[in-house]
Every structure is written in C-alpha cells, then in structure tokens.
C-alpha positions as CSV (number, residue, x, y, z in Angstrom):
1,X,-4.4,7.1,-16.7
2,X,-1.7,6.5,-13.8
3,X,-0.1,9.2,-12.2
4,X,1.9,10.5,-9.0
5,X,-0.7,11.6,-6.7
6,X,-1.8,14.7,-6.0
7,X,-1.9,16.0,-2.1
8,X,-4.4,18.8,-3.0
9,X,-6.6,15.9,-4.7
10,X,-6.8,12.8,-2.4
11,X,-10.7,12.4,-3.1
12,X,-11.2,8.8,-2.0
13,X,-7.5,7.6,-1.7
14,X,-8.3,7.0,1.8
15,X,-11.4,4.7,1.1
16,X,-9.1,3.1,-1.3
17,X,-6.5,2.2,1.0
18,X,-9.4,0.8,3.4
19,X,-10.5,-1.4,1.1
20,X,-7.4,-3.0,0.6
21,X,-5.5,-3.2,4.1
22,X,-9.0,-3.8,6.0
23,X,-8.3,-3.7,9.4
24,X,-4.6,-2.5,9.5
25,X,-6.2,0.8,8.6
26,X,-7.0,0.8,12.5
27,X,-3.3,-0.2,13.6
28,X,-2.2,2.4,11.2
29,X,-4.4,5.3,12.0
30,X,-5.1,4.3,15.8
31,X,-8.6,4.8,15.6
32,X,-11.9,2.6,15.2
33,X,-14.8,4.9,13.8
34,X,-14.6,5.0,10.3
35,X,-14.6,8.8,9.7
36,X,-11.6,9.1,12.5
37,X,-9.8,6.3,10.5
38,X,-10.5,8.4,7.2
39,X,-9.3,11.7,8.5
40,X,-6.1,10.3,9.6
41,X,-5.2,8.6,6.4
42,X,-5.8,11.7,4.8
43,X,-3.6,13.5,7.1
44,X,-0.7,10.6,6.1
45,X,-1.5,11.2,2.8
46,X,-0.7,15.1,2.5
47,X,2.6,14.4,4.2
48,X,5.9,14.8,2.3
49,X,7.2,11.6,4.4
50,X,5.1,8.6,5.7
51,X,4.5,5.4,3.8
52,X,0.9,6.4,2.9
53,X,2.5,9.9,1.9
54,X,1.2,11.1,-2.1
55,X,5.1,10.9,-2.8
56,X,4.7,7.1,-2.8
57,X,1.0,6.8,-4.2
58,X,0.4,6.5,-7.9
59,X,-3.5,6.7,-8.4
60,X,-5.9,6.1,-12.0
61,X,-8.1,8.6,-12.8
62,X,-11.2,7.8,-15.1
63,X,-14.1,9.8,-15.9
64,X,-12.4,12.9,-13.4
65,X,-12.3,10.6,-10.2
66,X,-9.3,8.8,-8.7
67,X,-10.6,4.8,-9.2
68,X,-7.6,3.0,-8.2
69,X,-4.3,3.3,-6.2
70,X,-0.8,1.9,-5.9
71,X,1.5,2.5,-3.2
72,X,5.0,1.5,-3.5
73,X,8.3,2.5,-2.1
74,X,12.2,1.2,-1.4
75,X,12.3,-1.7,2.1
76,X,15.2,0.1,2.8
77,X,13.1,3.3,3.6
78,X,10.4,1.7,5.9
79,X,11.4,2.9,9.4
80,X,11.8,6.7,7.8
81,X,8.9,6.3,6.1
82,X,7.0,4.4,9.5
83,X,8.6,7.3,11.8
84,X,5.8,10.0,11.5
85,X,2.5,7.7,11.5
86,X,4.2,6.2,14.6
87,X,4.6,9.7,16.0
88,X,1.2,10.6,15.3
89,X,0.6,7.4,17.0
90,X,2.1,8.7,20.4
91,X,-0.2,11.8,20.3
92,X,-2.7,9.7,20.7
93,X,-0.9,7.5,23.4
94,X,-0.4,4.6,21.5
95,X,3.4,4.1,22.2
96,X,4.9,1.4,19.4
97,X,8.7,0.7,18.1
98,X,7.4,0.0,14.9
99,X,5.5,-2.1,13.2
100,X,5.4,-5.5,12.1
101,X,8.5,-6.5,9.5
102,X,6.4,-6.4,5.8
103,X,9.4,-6.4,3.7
104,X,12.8,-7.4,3.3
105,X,15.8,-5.7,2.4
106,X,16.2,-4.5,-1.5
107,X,12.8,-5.0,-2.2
108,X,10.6,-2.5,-4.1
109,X,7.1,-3.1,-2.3
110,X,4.1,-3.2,-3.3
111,X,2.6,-1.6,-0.1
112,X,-1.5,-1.0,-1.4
113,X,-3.4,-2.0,-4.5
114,X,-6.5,-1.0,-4.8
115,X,-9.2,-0.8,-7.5
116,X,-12.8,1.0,-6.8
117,X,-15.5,-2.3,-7.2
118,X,-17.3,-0.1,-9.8
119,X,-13.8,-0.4,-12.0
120,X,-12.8,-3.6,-11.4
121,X,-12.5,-6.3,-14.0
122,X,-11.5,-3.3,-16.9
123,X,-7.9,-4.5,-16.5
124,X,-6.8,-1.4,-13.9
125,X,-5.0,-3.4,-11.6
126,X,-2.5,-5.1,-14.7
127,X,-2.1,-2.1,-15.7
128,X,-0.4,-0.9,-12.3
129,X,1.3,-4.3,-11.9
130,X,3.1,-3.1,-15.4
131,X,3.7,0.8,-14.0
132,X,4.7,-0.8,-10.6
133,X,7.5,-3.8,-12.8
134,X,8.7,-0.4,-14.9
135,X,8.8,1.8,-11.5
136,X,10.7,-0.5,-9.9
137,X,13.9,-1.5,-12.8
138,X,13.5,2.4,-13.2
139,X,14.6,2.7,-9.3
140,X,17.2,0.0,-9.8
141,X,15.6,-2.5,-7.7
142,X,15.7,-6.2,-8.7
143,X,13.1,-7.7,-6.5
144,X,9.8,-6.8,-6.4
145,X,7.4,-8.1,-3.2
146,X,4.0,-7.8,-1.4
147,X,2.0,-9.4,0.7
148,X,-1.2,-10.9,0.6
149,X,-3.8,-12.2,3.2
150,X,-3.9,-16.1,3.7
151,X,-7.7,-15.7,3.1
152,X,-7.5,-13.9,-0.2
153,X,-6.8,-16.7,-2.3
154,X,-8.0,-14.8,-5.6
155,X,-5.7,-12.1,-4.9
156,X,-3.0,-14.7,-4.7
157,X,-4.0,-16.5,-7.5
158,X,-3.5,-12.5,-9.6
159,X,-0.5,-12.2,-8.2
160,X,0.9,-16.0,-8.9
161,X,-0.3,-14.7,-12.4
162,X,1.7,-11.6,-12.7
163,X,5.0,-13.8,-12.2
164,X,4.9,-13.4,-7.9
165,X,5.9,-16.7,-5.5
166,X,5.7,-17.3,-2.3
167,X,8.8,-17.2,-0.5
168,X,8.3,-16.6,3.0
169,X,4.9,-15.4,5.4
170,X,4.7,-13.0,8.1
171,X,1.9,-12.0,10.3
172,X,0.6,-8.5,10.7
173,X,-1.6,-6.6,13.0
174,X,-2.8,-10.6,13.8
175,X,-3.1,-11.3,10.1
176,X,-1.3,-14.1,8.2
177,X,-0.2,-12.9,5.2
178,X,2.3,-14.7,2.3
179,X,5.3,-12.3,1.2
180,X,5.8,-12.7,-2.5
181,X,8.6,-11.8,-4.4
182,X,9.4,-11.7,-8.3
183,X,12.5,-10.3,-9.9
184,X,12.2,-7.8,-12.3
C-alpha cells in the first residue's frame, strides 16, 4: 500500500534512499561512515522542508514494514527545498551554493525510487511509477523527469519502458547521469 510518509515512522527510509542515490548520500549528508550518513538522512527526513523531507516521500508498506520509497516534488521548489540540507551542510563546514542542476523547470521529479531487494520483482516499483504519473496530473504538472546513472542500464531500460526518453544528461556529485522526461 502507498502512502505519504510518516515522520514518527521512518524505519529504513534512510537505507532506502542509500540504496538508490549510492554515493550522493555522502554529498548530501556530508559524512562518510555509514551510521553518520544514516542519522543525517533521518534528520532530513523528519523536516517539514528539505527535499528528503516525509512531505515529499511516499513509502509501501508490506507485512508492517516500509519496503519501498518514492520521492517526488515540483523543479520549481528545489533551491527551498535544497536550503536546509545545505545549512546543515555549513554546520559542519562544508560551505556550497547549491547543488548540481537535477531538474528543469515545470518538471515533477522523480527525486528517489527505491524498492527493498527482498521485494523486488513483485511489481512495487510500477506501482509507484502509476501513483507518481497520477501525483503529478493531480499537481498540474505536464512533464514528468528523473535521472538515471549512465551505468544503470536496467534501470534505464524500466524507465524507457514506463514511457521516459532521454532528453538531455547532467553530471552529479561526479556521476553521469541521463535526465528523462515523459509527459503525462
């Protein structure tokens, strides 16, 4: 079952969003041991505004535990949304701007999918691609994007197949990534 989040129930979000954005979780989080990394996403999680915040994480429960996760909010709300992780960052003396450009303008992105390896292949993640399509003609937008690693070629090949195309790619935290777009 999909839902909005829960801030007093983020059991394994965090791990989630670690398997999906890899090593961006250290960009994001400006930490390298993985229980540092882990606390800090949490930390995102429980705010009201951050892109990592529970208002823009959707998460599937089955059998009582959270299995899966999507994160998606408005382009046009990435440097308010960006704003407190990068404060958090300057506590910590990492001084950034912002962060690399993800998305464009007018697009509802697709910021982390993630499914728990144990849960995979039960048809999870088409399941959120639907909620995520609905969410976004529901918010008025009528692009949808994300990005995927160069590397990941099965990801792209799921995404290709949920109606996505390459239009443009960008590189993040030294990452080459595609930015897909499909209109919804």
């Amino acid at each position: 079952m999909i839902q909005k989040a829960n801030k007093n129930n983020i059991n394994n979000i965090a791990k989630l969003i670690i398997n999906a954005i890899d090593d961006i979780a250290n960009t994001l989080t400006g930490e390298k041991d993985e229980k540092k990394v882990i606390n800090t996403l949490e930390k995102y999680i429980k705010m009201e505004i951050c892109r990592l915040s529970h208002n823009n994480i959707y998460t599937y429960t089955k059998d009582e535990k959270i299995v899966g996760i999507l994160i998606a909010y408005s382009s046009n709300d990435v440097e308010t949304l960006d704003k407190p992780i990068l404060d958090v960052l300057k506590n910590k003396g990492i001084f950034r701007d912002s962060f690399e450009k993800e998305c464009f303008s007018n697009e509802f992105y697709l910021d982390t999918i993630s499914v728990d390896e144990n849960f995979q292949r039960q048809g999870i993640a088409k399941e959120f691609f639907t909620y995520f399509f609905d969410l976004a003609k529901q918010k008025g937008f009528k692009k949808a994007s994300l990005l995927v690693d160069y590397k990941k070629e099965k990801a792209r090949s799921l995404y290709e197949k949920m109606g996505f195309c390459i239009n443009d790619t960008l590189e993040v935290s030294g990452t080459n990534f595609y930015h897909m777009i499909k209109e919804v």
